[in-house]
N, C-alpha and C positions, 0 to 999 in steps of 0.2 A: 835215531834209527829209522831206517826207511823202508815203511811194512808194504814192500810192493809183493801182491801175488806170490810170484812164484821164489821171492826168500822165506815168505813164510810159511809156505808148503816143506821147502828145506827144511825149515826150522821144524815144523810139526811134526816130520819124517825123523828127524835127527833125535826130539826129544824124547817123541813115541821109542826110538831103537833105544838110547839110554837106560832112559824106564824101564823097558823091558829086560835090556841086560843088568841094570841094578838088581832088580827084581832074583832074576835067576842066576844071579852070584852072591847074595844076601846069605846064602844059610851056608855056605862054602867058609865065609869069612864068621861063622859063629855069629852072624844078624840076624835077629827075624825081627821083618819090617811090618811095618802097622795095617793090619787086617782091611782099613778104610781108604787107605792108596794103593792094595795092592794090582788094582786094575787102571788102567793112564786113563784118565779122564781130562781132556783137551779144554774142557771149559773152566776146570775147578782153578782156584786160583794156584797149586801146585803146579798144575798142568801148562796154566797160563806162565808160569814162571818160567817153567822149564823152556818153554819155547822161546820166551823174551832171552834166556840165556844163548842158548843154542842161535838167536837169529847175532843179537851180537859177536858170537862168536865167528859166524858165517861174514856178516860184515867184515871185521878184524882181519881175515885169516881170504878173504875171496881173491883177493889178487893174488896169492900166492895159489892158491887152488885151482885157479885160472891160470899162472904159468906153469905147473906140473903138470893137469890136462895138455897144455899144450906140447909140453914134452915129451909125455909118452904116447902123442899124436905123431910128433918126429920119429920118436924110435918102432911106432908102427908102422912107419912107410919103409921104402923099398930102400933107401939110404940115411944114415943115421947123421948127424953134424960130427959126433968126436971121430971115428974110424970107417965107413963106409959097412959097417958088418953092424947086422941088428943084435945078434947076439955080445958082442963083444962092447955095443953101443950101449947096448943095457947094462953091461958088467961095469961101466964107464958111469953112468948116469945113475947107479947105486951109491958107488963109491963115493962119488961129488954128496949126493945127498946125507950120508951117512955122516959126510964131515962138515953138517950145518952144524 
């Protein structure tokens, strides 16, 4: 894994949001989680997990993450690649996605 900067700022962002939504969908699903994690501590070894997860995942998953930025960079601009309409370009570049 390769802990440069700014993937493991991702990472720290990503595991901190997790945690936080675990947390507050816990009593939804009949959990209550343990009084001593209930606050993300970035240094504990949980903390430190979570992030070693979350950057693997970043790694794993970054070139695809980097060509959907890029597509919905296309379908931000003034002409789309499937139809010339941004609207209908979107309805297009759903549909493809939908059928990964």
């Amino acid at each position: 894994m390769s802990d440069t900067p700014d993937l493991m700022n991702r990472a720290l962002r990503m595991a901190h949001f997790f945690h936080d939504t675990y947390e507050g969908l816990a009593a939804s699903f009949g959990y209550e989680t343990r009084e001593e994690t209930r606050a993300f501590d970035a240094m504990s070894p949980n903390g430190q997990l979570m992030q070693a997860v979350c950057a693997r995942w970043l790694e794993h998953n970054d070139a695809r993450i980097r060509e959907l930025e890029a597509k919905i960079a296309q379908l931000e601009a003034d002409v789309c690649p499937w139809c010339k309409s941004k609207e209908e370009g979107m309805q297009a570049f759903l549909k493809e996605e939908s059928q990964r």
